[in-house]
PyMOL commands that place a pseudoatom at each C-alpha (Angstrom):
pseudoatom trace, name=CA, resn=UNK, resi=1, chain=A, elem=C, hetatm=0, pos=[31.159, 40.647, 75.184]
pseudoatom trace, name=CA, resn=UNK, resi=2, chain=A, elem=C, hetatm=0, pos=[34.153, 41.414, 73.307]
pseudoatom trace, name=CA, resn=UNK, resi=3, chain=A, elem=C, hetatm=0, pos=[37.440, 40.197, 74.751]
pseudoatom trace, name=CA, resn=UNK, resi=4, chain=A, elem=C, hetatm=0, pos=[40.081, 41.829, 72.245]
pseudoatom trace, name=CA, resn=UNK, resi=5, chain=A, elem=C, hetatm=0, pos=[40.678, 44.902, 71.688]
pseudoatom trace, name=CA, resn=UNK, resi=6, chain=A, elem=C, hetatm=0, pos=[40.138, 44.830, 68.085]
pseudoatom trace, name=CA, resn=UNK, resi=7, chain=A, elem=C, hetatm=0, pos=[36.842, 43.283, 68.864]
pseudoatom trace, name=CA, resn=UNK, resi=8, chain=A, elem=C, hetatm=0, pos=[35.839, 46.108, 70.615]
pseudoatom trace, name=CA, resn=UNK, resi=9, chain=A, elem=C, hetatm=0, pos=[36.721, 48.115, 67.803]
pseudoatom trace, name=CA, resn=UNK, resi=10, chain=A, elem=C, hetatm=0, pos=[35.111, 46.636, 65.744]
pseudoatom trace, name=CA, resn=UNK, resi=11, chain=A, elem=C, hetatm=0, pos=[32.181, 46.636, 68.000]
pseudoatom trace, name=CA, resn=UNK, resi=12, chain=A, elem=C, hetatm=0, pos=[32.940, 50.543, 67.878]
pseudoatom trace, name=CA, resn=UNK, resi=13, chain=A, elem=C, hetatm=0, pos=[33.151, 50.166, 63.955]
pseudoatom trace, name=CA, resn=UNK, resi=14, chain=A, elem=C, hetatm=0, pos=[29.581, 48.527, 63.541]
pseudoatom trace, name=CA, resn=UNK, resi=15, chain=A, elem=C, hetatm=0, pos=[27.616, 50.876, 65.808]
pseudoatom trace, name=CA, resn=UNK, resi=16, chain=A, elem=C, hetatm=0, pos=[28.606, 53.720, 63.696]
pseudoatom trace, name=CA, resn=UNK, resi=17, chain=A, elem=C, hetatm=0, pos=[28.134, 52.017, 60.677]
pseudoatom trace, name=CA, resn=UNK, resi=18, chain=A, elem=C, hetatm=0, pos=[24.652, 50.910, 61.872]
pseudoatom trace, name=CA, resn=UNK, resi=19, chain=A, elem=C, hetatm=0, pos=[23.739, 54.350, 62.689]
pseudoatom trace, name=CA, resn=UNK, resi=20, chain=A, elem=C, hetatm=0, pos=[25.088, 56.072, 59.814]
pseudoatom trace, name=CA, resn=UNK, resi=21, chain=A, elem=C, hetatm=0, pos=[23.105, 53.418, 57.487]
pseudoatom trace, name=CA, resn=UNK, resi=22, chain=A, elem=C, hetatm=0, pos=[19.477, 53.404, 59.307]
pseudoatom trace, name=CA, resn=UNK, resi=23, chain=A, elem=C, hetatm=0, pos=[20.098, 57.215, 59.178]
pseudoatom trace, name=CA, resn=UNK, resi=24, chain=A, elem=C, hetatm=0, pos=[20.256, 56.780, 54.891]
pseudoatom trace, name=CA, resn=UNK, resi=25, chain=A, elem=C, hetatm=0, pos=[17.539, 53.838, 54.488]
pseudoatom trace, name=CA, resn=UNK, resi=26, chain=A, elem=C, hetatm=0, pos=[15.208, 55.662, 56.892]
pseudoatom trace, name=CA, resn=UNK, resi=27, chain=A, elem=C, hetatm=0, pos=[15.471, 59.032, 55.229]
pseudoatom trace, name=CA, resn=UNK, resi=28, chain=A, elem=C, hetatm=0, pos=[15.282, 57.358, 51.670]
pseudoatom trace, name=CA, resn=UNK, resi=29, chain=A, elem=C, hetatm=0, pos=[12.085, 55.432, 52.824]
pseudoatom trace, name=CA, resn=UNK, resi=30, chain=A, elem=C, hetatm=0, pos=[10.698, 58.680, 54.028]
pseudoatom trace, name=CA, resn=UNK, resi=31, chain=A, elem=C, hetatm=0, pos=[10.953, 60.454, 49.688]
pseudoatom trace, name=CA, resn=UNK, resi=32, chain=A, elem=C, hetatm=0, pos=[9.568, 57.093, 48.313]
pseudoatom trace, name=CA, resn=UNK, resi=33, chain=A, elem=C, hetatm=0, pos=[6.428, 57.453, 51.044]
pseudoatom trace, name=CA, resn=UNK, resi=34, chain=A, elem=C, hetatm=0, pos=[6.459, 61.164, 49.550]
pseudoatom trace, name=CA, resn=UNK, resi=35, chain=A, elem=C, hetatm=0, pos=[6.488, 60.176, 45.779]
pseudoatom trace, name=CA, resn=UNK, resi=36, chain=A, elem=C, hetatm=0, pos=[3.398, 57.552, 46.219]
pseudoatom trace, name=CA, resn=UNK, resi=37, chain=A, elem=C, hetatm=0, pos=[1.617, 60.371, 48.616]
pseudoatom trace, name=CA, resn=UNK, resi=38, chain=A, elem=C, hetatm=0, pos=[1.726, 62.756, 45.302]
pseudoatom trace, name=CA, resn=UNK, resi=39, chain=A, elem=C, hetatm=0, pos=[-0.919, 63.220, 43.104]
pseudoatom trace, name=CA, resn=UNK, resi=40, chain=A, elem=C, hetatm=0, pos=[0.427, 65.487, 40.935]
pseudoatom trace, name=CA, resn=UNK, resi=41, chain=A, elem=C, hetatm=0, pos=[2.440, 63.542, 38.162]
pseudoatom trace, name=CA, resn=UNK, resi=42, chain=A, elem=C, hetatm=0, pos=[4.564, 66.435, 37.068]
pseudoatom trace, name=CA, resn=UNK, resi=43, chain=A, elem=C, hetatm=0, pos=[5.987, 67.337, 40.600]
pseudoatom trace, name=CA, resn=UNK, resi=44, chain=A, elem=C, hetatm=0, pos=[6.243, 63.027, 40.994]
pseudoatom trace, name=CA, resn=UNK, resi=45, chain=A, elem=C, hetatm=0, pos=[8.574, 63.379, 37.738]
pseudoatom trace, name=CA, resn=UNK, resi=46, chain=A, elem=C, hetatm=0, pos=[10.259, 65.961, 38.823]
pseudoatom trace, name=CA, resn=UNK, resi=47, chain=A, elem=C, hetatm=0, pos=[11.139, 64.303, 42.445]
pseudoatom trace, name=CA, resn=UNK, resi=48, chain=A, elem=C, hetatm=0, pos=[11.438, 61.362, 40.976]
pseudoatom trace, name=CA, resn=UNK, resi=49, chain=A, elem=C, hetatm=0, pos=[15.397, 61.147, 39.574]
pseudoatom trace, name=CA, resn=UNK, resi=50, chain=A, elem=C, hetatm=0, pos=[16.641, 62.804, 43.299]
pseudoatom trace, name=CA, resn=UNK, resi=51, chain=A, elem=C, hetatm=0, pos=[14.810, 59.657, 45.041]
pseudoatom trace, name=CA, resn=UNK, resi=52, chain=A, elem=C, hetatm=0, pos=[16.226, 57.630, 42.613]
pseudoatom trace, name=CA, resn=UNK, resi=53, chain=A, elem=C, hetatm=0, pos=[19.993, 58.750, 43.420]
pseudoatom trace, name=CA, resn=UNK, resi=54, chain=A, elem=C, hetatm=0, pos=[18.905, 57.536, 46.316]
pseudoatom trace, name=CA, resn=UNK, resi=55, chain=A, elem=C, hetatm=0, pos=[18.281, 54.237, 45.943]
pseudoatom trace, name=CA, resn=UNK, resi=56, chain=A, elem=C, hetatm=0, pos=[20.905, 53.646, 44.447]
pseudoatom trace, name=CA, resn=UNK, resi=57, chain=A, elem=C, hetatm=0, pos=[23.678, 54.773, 46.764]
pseudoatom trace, name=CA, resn=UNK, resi=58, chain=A, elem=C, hetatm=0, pos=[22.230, 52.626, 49.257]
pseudoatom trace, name=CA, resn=UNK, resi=59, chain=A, elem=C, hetatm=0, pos=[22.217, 49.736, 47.168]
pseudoatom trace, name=CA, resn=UNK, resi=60, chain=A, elem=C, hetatm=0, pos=[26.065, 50.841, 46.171]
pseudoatom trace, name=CA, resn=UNK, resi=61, chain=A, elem=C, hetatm=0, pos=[26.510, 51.495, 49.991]
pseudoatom trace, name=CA, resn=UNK, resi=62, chain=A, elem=C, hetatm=0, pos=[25.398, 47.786, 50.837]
pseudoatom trace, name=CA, resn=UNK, resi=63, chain=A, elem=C, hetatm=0, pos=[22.190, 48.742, 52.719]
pseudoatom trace, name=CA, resn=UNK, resi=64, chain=A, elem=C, hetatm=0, pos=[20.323, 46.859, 50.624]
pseudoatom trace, name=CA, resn=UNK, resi=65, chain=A, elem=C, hetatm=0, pos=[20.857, 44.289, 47.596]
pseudoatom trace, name=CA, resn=UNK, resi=66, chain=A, elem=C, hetatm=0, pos=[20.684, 46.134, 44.013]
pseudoatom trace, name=CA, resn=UNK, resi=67, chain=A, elem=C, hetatm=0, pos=[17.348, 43.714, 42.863]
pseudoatom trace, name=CA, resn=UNK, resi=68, chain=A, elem=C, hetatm=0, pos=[15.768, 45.182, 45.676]
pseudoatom trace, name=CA, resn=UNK, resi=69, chain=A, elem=C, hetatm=0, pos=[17.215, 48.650, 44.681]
pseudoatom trace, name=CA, resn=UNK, resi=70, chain=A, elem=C, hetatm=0, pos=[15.364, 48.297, 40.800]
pseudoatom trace, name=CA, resn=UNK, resi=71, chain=A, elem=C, hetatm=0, pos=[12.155, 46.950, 42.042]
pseudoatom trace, name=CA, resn=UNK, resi=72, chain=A, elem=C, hetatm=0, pos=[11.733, 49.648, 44.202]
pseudoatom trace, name=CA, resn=UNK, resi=73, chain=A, elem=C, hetatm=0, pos=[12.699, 52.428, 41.382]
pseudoatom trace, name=CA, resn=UNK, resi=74, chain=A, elem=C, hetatm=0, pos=[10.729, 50.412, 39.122]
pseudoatom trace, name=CA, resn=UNK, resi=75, chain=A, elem=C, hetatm=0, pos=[7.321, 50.641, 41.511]
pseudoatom trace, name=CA, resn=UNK, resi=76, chain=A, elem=C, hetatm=0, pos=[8.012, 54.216, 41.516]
pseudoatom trace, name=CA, resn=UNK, resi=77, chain=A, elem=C, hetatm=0, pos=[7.886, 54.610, 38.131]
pseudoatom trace, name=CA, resn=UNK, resi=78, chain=A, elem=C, hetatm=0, pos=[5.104, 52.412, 37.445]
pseudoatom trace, name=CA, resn=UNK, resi=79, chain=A, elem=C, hetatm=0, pos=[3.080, 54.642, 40.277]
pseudoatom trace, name=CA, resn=UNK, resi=80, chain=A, elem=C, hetatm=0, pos=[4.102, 57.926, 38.283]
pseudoatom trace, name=CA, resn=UNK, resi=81, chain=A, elem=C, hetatm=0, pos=[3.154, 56.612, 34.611]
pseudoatom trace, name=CA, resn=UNK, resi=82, chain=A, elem=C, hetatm=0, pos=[-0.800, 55.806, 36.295]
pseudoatom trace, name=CA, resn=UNK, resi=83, chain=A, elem=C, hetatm=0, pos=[-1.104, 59.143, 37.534]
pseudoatom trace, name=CA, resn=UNK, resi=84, chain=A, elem=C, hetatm=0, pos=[-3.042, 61.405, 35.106]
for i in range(1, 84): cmd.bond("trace and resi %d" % i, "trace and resi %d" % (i + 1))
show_as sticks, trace
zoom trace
């Protein structure tokens, strides 16, 4: 338990910034399940570059680490180029 009061804060500070960052890796999760689900590799191209803005602001954000950011847009991509 925090004993300052700028530990509290900053207690305050993290649960927000928890929130607001599962909100952003759980909704960017949710397009990359979409994209492999497709079977269709014109809409995939087409939905690809908005899931890929996403990615990357969570890797700018600090959610996650910007290797894990590229491997992810790169499984995308190599899932779109075997669709026929």
């Amino acid at each position: 338990m925090a004993n300052h009061a700028s530990a509290k804060k900053a207690d305050r500070q993290n649960e927000r910034r928890n929130l607001h960052n599962k909100y952003y890796a759980k909704t960017t999760r949710n397009a990359i399940r979409d994209i492999r689900k497709m079977t269709d590799k014109k809409a995939a191209e087409e939905g690809a570059p908005k899931v890929y803005a996403m990615i990357d602001k969570l890797a700018k954000i600090g959610v996650i680490h910007k290797n894990k950011a590229s491997n992810l847009k790169s499984g995308i991509a190599v899932y779109i180029n075997k669709l026929s």
